[in-house]
C-alpha positions in Angstrom: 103.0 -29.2 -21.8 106.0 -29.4 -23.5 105.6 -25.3 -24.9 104.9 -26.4 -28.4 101.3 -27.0 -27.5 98.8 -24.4 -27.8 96.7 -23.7 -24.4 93.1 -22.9 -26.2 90.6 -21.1 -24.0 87.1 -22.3 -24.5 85.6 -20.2 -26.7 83.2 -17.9 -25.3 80.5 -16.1 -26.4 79.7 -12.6 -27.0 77.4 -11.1 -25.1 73.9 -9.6 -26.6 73.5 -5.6 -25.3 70.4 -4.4 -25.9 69.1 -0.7 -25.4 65.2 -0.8 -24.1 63.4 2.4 -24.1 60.1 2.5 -23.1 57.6 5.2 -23.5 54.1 5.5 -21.8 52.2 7.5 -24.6 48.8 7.6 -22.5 47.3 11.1 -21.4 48.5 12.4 -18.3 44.9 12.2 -16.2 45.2 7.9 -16.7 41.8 8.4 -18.3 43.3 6.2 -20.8 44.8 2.9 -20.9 48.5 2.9 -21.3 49.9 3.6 -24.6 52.8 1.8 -24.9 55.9 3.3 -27.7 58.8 0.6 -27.0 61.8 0.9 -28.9 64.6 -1.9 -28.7 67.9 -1.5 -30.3 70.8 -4.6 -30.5 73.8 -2.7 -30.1 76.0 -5.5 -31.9 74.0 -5.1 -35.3 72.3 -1.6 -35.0 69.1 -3.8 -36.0 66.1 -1.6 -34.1 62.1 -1.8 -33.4 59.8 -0.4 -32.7 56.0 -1.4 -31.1 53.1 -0.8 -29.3 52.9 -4.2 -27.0 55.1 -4.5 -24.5 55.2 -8.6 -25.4 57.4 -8.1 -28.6 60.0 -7.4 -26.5 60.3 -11.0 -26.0 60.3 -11.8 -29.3 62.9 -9.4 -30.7 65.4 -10.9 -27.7 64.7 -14.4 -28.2 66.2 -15.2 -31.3 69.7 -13.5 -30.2 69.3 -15.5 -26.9 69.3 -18.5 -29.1 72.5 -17.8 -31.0 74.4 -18.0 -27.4 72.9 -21.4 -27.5 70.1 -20.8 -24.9 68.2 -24.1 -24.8 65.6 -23.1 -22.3 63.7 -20.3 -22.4 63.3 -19.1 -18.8 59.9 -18.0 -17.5 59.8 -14.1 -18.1 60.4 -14.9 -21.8 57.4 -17.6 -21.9 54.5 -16.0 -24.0 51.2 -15.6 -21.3 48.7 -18.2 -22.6 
């Protein structure tokens, strides 16, 4: 390099935070099944929500997983057939 050329970094990505909470709403005795209250908030946008199946979780993350270009999707975010 002569010092008129630029050095460019490759560009990375931002990373996707995410705040889980998850809330078993069941009674106390377990007579019950588990209740599930999950909330999910992406911290980047403020976008939040919230569900009763503890799936969705997978499908509110997946679409930001694919804007980092995540071609795969690995096992824990497979839907159980």
């Amino acid at each position: 390099m002569n010092g008129n050329e630029s050095c460019q970094e490759p560009e990375e990505s931002v990373p996707q935070s995410f705040i889980i909470k998850i809330q078993n709403n069941g009674d106390a005795a377990y007579s019950n099944p588990a209740q599930w209250r999950i909330q999910i908030i992406h911290v980047m946008t403020g976008k939040q929500v919230v569900f009763e199946n503890i799936e969705n979780i997978k499908t509110f993350i997946w679409p930001f997983l694919r804007e980092l270009n995540v071609d795969y999707q690995p096992d824990w975010l497979k839907t159980n057939v």
